[in-house]
Every structure is written in C-alpha cells, then in structure tokens.
N, C-alpha and C positions, 0 to 999 in steps of 0.2 A: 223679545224686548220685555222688559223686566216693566212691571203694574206702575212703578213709581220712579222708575230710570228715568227720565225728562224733566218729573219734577224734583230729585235730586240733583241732578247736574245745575238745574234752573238757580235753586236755594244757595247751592255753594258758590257758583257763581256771582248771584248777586249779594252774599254773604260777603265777600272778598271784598267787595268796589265798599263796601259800606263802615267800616272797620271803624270804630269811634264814635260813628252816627248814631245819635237819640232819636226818639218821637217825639216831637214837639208837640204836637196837635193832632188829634182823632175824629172824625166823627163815624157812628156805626149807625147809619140811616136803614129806614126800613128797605131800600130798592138799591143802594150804593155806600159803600163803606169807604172814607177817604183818610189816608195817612199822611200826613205832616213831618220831612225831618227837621234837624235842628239847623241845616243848610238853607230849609225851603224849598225843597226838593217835595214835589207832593203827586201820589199816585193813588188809583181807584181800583175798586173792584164792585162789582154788579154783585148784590145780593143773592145766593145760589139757596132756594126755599125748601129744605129738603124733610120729606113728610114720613122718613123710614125710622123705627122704633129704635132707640138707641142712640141717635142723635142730639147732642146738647147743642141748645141755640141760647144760651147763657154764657158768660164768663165768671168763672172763677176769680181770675185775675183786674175784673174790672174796679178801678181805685189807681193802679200801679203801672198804665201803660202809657202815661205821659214823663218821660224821661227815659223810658226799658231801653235796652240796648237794641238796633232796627234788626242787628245778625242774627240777636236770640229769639226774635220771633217770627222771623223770616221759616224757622224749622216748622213751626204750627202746624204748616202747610202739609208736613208726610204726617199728620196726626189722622187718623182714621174718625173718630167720632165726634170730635168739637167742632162744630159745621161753621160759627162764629168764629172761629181761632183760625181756622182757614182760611176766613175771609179776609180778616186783618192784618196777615202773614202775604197773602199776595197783593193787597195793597197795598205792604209797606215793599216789598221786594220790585213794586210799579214804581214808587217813589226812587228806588234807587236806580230803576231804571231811565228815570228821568236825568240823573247825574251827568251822565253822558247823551251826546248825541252823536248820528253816524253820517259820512259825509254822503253815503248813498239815499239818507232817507226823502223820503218828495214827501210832499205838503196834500197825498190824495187819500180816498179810502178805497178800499179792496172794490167796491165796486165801480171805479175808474181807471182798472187795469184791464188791458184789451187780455184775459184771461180766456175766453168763452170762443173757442174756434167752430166752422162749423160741421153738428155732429155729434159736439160732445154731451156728452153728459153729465148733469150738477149734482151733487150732491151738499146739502146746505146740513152741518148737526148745530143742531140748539134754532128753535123758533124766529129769525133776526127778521120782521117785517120790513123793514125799509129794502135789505141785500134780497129776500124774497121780491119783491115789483119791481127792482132794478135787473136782476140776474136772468130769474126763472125765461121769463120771456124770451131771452137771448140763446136758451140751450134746447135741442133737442129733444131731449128729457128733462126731470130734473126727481130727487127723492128731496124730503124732509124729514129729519128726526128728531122728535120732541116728545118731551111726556106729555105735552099738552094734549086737549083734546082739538085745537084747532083742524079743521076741513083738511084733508090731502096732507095731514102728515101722518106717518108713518113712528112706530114705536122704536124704541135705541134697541131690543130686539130683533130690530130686522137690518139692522149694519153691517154684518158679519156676508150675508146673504148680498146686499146694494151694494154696498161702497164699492166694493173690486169693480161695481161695473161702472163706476164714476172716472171721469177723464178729470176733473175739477172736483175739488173739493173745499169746501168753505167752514171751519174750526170753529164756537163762539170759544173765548176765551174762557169762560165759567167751564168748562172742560177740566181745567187743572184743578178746581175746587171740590168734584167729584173724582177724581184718579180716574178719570177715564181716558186721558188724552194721548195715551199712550198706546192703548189697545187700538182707539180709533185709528192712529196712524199705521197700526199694522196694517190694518184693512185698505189701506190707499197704493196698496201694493201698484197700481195700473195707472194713479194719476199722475196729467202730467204738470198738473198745478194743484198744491195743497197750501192753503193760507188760514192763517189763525186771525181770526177777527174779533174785533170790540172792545172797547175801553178796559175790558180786564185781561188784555194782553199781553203779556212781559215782552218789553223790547230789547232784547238777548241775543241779536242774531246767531253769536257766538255757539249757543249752545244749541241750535238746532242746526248746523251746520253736517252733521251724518243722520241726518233724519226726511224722510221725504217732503217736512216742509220748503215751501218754495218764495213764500210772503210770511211776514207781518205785518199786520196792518190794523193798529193803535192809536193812543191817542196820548199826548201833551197837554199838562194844565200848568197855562201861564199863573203867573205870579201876579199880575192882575186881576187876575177873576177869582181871586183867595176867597175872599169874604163872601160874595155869591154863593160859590161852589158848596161851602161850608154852609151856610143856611138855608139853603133849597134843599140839598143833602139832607139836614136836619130836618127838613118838613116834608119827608117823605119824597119828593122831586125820585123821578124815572129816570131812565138814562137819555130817552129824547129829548125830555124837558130840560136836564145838564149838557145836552149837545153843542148848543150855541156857545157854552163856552169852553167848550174841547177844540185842540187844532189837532186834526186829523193828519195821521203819520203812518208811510207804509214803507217797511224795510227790505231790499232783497235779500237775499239769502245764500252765501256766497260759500261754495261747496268746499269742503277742505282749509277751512280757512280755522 
C-alpha cells in the first residue's frame, strides 16, 4: 500500500462531489480548524501539533482562502510540510463530506458498537480519553499509541510489532494529517474490526471499501450550532468542549461496493 494511496483516493473523491464549491468561512483555532462552504456545508479537523524540523504552521496563502475553490485545496492534504495547509484541506474535504448523507449511517459513536468480543484485543492509535474508559475495560488486552507521555501508552514505534496482534482496532482520524494512516492499516492485517474515529474523520465510505476498515464513526455539525462552533473554535474550545454540538455519526462499510 502506497504512504499516501488513501489519502489520494480520499481528495479526489471528495474533489469530485465539490465541483463549483467556495469557502465561505474559516476558522483556524488553536485545538480545531473549521471550514465553511458556500452551500453551508461545514466540516472540522482537530489540530495535529507537529514539533518535527521543517514543518510550517503558517500560511502563505492566508488573505485569499475565503472564496478558494474547496477542490483546490482539498490537495494540501498530499503536501508533506505545511502542517496548517493539511489541516484546512481535510476540514474543507469534511465539509464536503457533510454534502451527502448515507442511508446506513446511525446517530452513535464507535464506542456503542457491540465491536469488543470476548478475548479480543484493542488496539487504540492516537491518545482519545473518553474511547480509552469506555473500550479498554471491555477487552482482554488493550495497547495504546501516542506520542504523548500519558501512563500505559506505548510509542507509534512499536505498531508494526502490536497491531497484527489486535482483533480491534480504533484509528483517530488526525492519522491522515500525518500520512500515517495507511501504514497503520497495513498493520491490522488480523483485525476483525478496524474503525476510524473523531471529528476529523472523512465520511467517504466509498473509498475505504478495499481497505480493512470496517467503521466510521464521525461527526455532523448542524447548521444551528454555526455561530457557537465558530467562536469557541476561535477561543481556543477543545474537541470535548465542541462535543455538545457535534451529532455523532457512524458508517458501515460496505465491501465491494
């Protein structure tokens, strides 16, 4: 599997459904970055803080991204260095996943899916506290991997070595922000549930339909809670603190399709 095969199919995909569509509105919050089209279509992405040399967390472009066209910067995303341009580019590619809904999708999050048999083993990538005290408990084992220094987790160096021995596996969607999300999935060679989770999830089923995902499970921001969204955003607001106004959406994954 090719480093950026997923998140190509992902871009041109959601390239396609967008065709005409502008960005109306931005905001690029310290903790989430939300895109605005010209439909009202509006999608997030979790700030991904990345501390490796060579990395711009600036914009070039900042001035001109209210009217850009949403396809042209949906590419950002295969951009290796602009850690900001990534981020804007899968929130706007969230927004157009907002476009569409699927008649499979339920109103729950990944951790209300009877997922966890007994025996198995979890494997969670990316630090998600809440799916950590809902899940862990329920499996047999479980690994974690984060850079963080949090208790009992483990480094994204040692995925290669755990994951194969994960029955379950649980994806944060900040994954595609680092190009890692593809490597990951090679590693879940053995699961028998792999779901991409959190607000920065593209809901695409389409295109992970030859991939061992098995969930996604994302989020919807009503067109009510506009204005909130956008000024808590603006004030630094976390992703738990934007919770209450995300409706939680989780999609199957329908093989060959």
């Amino acid at each position: 599997m090719n480093e950026l095969s997923i998140e190509i199919a992902l871009v041109e995909c959601a390239a396609a459904r967008v065709k005409g569509r502008r960005i109306r509105s931005i905001c690029i919050g310290y903790n989430v970055t939300i895109v605005e089209l010209d439909d009202g279509s509006m999608g997030t992405s979790a700030m991904l803080k990345e501390p490796k040399a060579g990395t711009e967390h600036h914009l070039t472009e900042a001035g001109t991204l209210i009217g850009a066209k949403a396809d042209k910067v949906m590419y950002w995303l295969l951009e290796h260095q602009a850690s900001v341009k990534r981020n804007v580019a899968l929130a706007t590619i969230n927004a157009a996943s907002a476009m569409t809904s699927y008649p499979e999708e339920q109103g729950i999050t990944a951790s209300d899916l009877p997922l966890i048999h007994e025996g198995d083993v979890l494997g969670i990538v990316g630090f998600i506290a809440p799916m950590v005290r809902r899940m862990a408990p329920k499996a047999a084992d479980f690994f974690i991997f984060d850079n963080s220094l949090n208790e009992g987790v483990s480094p994204p160096e040692k995925q290669p070595e755990l994951i194969p021995k994960c029955s379950v596996v649980c994806i944060t969607g900040t994954s595609f922000l680092n190009h890692t999300v593809s490597t990951v999935l090679s590693y879940c060679r053995n699961a028998r549930e792999v779901v991409i989770v959190g607000p920065s999830t593209p809901l695409f089923p389409e295109v992970f339909a030859d991939t061992p995902v098995t969930f996604l499970a994302g989020s919807r921001w009503p067109s009510d809670k506009r204005e909130q969204l956008f000024s808590l955003s603006s004030q630094a607001a976390g992703v738990h603190q934007l919770s209450r106004l995300m409706r939680k959406v989780t999609i199957p994954i329908s093989r060959g399709s």
